[in-house]
C-alpha positions as CSV (number, residue, x, y, z in Angstrom):
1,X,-142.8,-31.9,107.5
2,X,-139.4,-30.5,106.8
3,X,-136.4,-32.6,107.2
4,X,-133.8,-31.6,109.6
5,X,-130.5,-30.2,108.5
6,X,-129.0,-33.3,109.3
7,X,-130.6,-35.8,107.3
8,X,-130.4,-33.3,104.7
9,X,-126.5,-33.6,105.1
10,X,-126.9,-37.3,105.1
11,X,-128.7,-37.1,101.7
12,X,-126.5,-34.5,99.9
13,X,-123.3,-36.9,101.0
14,X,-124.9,-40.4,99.5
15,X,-125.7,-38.3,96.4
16,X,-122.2,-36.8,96.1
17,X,-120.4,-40.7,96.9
18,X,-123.1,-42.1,94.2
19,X,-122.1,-39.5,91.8
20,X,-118.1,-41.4,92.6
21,X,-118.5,-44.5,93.1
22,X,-120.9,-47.0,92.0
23,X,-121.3,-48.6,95.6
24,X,-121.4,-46.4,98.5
25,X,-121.3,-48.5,102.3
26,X,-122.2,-46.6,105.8
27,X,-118.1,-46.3,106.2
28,X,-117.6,-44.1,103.1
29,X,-120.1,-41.7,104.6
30,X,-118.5,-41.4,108.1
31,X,-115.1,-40.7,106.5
32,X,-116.5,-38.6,104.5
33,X,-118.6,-36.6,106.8
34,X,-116.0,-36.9,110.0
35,X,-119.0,-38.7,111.8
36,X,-118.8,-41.7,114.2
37,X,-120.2,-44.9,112.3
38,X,-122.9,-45.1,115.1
39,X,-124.2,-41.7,114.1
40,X,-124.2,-43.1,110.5
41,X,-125.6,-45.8,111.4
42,X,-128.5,-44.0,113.1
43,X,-129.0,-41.4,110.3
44,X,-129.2,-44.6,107.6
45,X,-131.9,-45.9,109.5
46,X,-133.7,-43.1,109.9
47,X,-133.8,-42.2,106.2
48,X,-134.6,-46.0,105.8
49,X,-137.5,-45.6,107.7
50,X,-138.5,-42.2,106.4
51,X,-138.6,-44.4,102.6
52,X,-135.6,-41.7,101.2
53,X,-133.0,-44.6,101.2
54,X,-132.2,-48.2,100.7
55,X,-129.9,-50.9,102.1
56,X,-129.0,-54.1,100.2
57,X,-127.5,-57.6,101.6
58,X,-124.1,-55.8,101.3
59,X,-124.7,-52.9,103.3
60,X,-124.5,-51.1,100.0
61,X,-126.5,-47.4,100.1
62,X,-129.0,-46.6,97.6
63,X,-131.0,-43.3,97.2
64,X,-135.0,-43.7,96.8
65,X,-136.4,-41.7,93.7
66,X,-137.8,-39.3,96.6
67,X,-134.7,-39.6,98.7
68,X,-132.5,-38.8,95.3
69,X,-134.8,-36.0,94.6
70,X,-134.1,-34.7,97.8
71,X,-130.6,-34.7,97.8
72,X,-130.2,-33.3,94.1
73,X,-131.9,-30.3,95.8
74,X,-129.9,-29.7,98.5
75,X,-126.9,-30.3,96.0
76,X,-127.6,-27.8,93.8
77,X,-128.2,-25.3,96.4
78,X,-125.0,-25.4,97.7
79,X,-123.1,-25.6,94.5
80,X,-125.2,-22.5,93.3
81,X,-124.7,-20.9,96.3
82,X,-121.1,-21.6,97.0
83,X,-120.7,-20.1,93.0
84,X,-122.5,-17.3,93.9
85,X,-120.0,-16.7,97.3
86,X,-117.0,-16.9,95.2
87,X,-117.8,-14.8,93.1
88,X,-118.6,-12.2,95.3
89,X,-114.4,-12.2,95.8
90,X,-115.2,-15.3,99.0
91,X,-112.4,-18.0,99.1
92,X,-113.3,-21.5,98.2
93,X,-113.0,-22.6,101.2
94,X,-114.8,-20.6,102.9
95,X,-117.3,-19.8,100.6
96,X,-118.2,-23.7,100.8
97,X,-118.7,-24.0,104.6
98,X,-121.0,-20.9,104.4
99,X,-122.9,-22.1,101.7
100,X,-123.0,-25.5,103.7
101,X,-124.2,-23.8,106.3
102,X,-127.2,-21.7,104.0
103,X,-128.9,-24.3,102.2
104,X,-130.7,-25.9,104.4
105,X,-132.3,-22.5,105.7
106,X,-133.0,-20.5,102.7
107,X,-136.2,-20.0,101.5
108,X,-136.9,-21.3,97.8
109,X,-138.2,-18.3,97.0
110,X,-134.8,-16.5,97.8
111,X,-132.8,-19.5,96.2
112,X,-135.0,-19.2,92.8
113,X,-134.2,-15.2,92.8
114,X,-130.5,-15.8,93.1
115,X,-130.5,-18.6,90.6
116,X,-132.3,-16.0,88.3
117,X,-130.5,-13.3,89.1
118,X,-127.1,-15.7,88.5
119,X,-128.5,-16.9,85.2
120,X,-129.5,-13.2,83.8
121,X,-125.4,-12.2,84.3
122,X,-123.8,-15.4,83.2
123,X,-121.1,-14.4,80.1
């Protein structure tokens, strides 16, 4: 079964904190996302119970291997895509929300294409 945009959001976040910080808490990823710690809190147990993260005795977050592998997906989606937006002449900024906003609907079949088609005209 697909996972819902929002625990993909969830995912990518841990994965971009863990790339930081060597300890990422619930807290980090409600600053981080803008999100209520009760919504957090929610989300972490959902992906606890869906086996795609981990809570130690600290609170302290840990990707699974499956939940990682999710989230490096999703990752590298949206930094391909949000390269791909900017250099279509997009600002940054935007060019980051709309990719935010593509990732999680794009087929991979269109995603490999535009990796491909990135790769082939790369200096």
């Amino acid at each position: 079964m697909a996972m819902q945009e929002s625990g993909e959001m969830y995912l990518e976040t841990i994965y971009v904190l863990s790339q930081k910080s060597s300890k990422v808490r619930s807290i980090d990823v409600a600053e981080y996302m803008n999100y209520s710690k009760p919504s957090v809190s929610r989300a972490v147990g959902l992906l606890k119970k869906d086996g795609l993260l981990l809570m130690d005795e600290t609170g302290g977050l840990k990707l699974t291997a499956e939940g990682e592998e999710k989230a490096k997906r999703i990752y590298e989606r949206h930094t391909v895509l949000s390269t791909l937006l900017m250099n279509l002449g997009v600002d940054e900024k935007t060019a980051t929300e709309d990719a935010c906003r593509m990732e999680h609907y794009i087929s991979e079949e269109t995603f490999n294409a535009i990796k491909a088609h990135m790769k082939k005209y790369k200096g």
